[in-house]
C-alpha positions in Angstrom: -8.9 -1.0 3.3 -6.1 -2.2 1.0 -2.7 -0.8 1.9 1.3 -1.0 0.5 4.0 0.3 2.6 8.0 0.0 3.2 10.0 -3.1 1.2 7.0 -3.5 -1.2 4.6 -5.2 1.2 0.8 -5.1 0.0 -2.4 -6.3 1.7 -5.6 -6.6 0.3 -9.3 -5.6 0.5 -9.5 -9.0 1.8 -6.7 -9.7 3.9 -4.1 -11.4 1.6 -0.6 -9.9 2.5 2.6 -10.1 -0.3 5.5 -8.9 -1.5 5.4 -7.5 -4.8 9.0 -6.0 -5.9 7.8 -4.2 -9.1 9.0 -0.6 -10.3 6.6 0.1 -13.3 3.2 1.7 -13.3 0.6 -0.7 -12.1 -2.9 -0.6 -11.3 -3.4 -0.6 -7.2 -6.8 -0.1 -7.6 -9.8 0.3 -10.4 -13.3 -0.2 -10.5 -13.6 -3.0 -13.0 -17.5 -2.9 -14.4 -17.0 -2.9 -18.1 -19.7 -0.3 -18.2 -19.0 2.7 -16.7 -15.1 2.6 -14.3 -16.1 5.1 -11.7 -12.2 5.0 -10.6 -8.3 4.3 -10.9 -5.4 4.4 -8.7 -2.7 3.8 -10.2 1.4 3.9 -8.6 5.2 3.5 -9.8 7.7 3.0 -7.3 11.2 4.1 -7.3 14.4 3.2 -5.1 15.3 6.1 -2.9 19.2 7.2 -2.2 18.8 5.1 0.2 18.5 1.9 -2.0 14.8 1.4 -0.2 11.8 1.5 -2.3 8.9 4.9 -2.2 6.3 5.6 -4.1 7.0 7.8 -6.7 3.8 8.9 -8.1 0.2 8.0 -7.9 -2.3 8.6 -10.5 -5.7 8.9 -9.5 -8.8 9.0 -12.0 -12.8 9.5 -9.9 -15.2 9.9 -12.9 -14.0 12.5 -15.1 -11.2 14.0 -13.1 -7.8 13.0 -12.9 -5.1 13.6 -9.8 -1.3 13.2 -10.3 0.6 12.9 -7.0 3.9 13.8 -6.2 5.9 14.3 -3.0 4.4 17.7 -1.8 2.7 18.4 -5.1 -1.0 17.7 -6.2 -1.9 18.2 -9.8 -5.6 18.2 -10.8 -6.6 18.2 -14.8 -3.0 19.2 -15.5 -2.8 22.0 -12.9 -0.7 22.8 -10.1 -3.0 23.5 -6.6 -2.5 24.5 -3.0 -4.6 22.4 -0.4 -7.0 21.9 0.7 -8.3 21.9 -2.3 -12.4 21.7 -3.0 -14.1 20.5 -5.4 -17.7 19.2 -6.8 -16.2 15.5 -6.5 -13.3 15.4 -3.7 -11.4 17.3 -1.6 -8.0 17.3 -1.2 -5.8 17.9 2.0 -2.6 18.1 3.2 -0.5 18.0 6.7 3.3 17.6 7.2 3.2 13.9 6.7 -0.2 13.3 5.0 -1.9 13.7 1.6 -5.5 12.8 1.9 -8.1 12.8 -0.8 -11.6 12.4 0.0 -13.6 11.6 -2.8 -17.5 11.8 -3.1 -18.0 8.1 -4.8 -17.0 6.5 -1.5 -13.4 6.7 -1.7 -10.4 8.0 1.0 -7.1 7.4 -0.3 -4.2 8.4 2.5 -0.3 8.6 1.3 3.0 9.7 3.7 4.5 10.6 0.6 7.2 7.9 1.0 6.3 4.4 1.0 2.9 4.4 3.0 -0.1 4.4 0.6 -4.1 3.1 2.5 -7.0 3.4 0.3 -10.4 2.7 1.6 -13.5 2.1 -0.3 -17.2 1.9 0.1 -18.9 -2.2 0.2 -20.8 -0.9 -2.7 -17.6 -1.6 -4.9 -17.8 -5.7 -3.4 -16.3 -7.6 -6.4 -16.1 -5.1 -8.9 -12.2 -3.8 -8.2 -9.3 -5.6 -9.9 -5.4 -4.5 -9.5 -2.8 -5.7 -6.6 -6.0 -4.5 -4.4 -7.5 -7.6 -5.3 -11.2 -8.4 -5.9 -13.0 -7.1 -2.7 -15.4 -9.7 -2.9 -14.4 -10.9 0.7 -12.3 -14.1 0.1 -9.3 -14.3 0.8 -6.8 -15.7 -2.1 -9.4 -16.4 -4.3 -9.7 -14.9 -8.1 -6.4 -12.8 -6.9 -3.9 -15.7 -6.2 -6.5 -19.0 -7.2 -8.7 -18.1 -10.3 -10.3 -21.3 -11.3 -7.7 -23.8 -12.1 -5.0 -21.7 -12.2 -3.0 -20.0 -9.1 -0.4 -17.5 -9.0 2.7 -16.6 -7.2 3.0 -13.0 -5.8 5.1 -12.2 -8.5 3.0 -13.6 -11.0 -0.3 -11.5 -9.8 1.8 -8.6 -9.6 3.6 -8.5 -13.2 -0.5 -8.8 -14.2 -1.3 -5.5 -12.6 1.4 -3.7 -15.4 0.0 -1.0 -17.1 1.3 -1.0 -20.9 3.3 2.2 -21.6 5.0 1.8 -24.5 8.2 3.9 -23.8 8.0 2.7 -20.2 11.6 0.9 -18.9 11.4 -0.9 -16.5 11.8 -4.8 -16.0 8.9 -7.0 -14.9 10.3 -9.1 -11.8 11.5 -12.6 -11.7 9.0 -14.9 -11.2 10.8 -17.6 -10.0 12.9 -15.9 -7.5 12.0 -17.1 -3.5 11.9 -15.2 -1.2 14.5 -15.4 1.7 13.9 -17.3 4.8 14.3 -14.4 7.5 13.4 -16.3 10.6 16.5 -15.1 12.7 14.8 -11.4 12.8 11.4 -12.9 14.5 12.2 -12.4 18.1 13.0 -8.6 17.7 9.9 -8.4 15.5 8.0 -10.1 18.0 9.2 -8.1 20.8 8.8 -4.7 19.1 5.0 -5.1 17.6 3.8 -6.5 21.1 5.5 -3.7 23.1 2.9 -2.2 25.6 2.7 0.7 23.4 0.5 -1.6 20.7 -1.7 -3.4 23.9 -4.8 -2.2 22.2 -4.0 -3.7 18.9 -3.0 -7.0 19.3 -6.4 -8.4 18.8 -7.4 -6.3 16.5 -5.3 -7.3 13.4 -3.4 -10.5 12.7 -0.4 -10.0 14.1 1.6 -12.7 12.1 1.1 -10.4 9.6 3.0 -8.1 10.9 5.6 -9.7 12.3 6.5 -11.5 8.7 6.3 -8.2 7.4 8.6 -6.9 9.9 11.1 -9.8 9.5 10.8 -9.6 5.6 12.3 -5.8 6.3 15.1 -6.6 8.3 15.9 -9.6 5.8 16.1 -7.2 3.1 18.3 -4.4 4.9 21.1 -6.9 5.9 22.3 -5.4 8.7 22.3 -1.8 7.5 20.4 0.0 11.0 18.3 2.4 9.3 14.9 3.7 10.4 13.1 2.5 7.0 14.1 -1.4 7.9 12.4 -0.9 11.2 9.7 1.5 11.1 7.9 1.1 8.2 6.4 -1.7 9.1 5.9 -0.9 12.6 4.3 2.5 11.4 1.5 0.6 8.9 1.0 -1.3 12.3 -0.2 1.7 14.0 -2.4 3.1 11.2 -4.1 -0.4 10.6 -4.4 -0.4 14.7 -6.0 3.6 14.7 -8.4 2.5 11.4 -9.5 -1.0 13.6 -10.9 1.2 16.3 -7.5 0.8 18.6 -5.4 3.3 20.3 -1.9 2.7 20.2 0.1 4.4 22.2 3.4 7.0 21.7 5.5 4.4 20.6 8.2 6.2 18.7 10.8 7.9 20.5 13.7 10.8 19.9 15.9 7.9 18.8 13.6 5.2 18.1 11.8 5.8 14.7 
């Protein structure tokens, strides 16, 4: 599974977690044999009223058929369509919070129509995917952030996911710019991700990850108490936790999340 969700987090196919703060179109994911690309996933995020970064499209090629995504709108080969929608190489489906597209190749690709986008891909694909997705070819770091003698910042990987649009505008981030050190946010982080209500996950994903993530969030919300800085990490939490085989439990509450 390779997943991005609230202040620009991504994780890899193989477990490598960043921030990436980028707002053109770039490749998430693509099947990378020069012979024959059997997909594409492509994304552009946007800053809400809010100030907080969503997703505002994703573009989604399988063989010959292409998908554009919009919040609560799914257009296939340049058409408008209700869900669930069939056809001879995915079907498409819809619930309140959920767009889900199940395609034939060995391909599940699962967005909240906010910030929240999982893909999930067949082994079959091991080492032939490129984008912020990474390689798939099971190491971590390597050929996505270490590629011979070369390595790359975050940033650095990012900007080389761009997708060329000529009348695109949008500025690649800085590649020098650090990240903030957030560690005053870890207790509550802690406290929140191993709340009884997540029991079932805690050894089923790396925690850390989470927490950073977490901490990351509140970092870049200075103070501002709204539900993104807090629940969009804990809410990627829970999905990674259902997909591992875990059950968490009703964590969110009438005003918590």
């Amino acid at each position: 599974v390779c997943s991005t969700w609230g202040n620009n987090h991504f994780k890899t196919f193989d477990g490598d977690v960043f921030q990436f703060p980028g707002t053109c179109e770039y490749n998430f994911i693509s099947d990378c044999r020069e012979s024959y690309a059997e997909f594409s996933v492509h994304i552009q995020r946007t800053l809400n009223s809010n100030n907080h970064p969503v997703i505002q499209y994703i573009l989604l090629k399988v063989k010959d058929m292409t998908v554009y995504l919009r919040p609560n709108i799914a257009v296939v080969e340049g058409r408008i369509v209700k869900t669930p929608y069939y056809s001879s190489v995915m079907l498409i489906e819809s619930d309140n919070i959920y767009i889900k597209i199940y395609a034939k190749i060995g391909l599940t690709l699962m967005w909240n129509q906010q910030d929240a986008l999982m893909v999930e891909l067949d082994n079959k694909f091991n080492n032939y995917t490129c984008g912020l997705c990474g390689d798939y070819n099971g190491l971590p770091i390597y050929n996505e952030f270490i590629k011979g003698d070369a390595s790359y910042n975050s940033i650095t990987f990012g900007n080389l996911q761009k997708i060329s649009k000529p009348e695109a505008i949008c500025e690649d981030p800085d590649e020098t710019q650090a990240l903030p050190s957030c560690n005053g946010h870890r207790d509550e982080c802690q406290s929140l991700l191993t709340s009884p209500a997540f029991a079932d996950c805690r050894f089923r994903l790396d925690l850390e990850t989470y927490i950073q993530a977490c901490m990351q969030d509140k970092c870049a919300c200075s103070g501002k108490e709204d539900s993104f800085c807090l629940c969009s990490t804990l809410s990627e939490y829970s999905r990674q936790c259902s997909h591992a085989g875990g059950r968490p439990r009703e964590w969110r509450t009438p005003d918590f999340c």
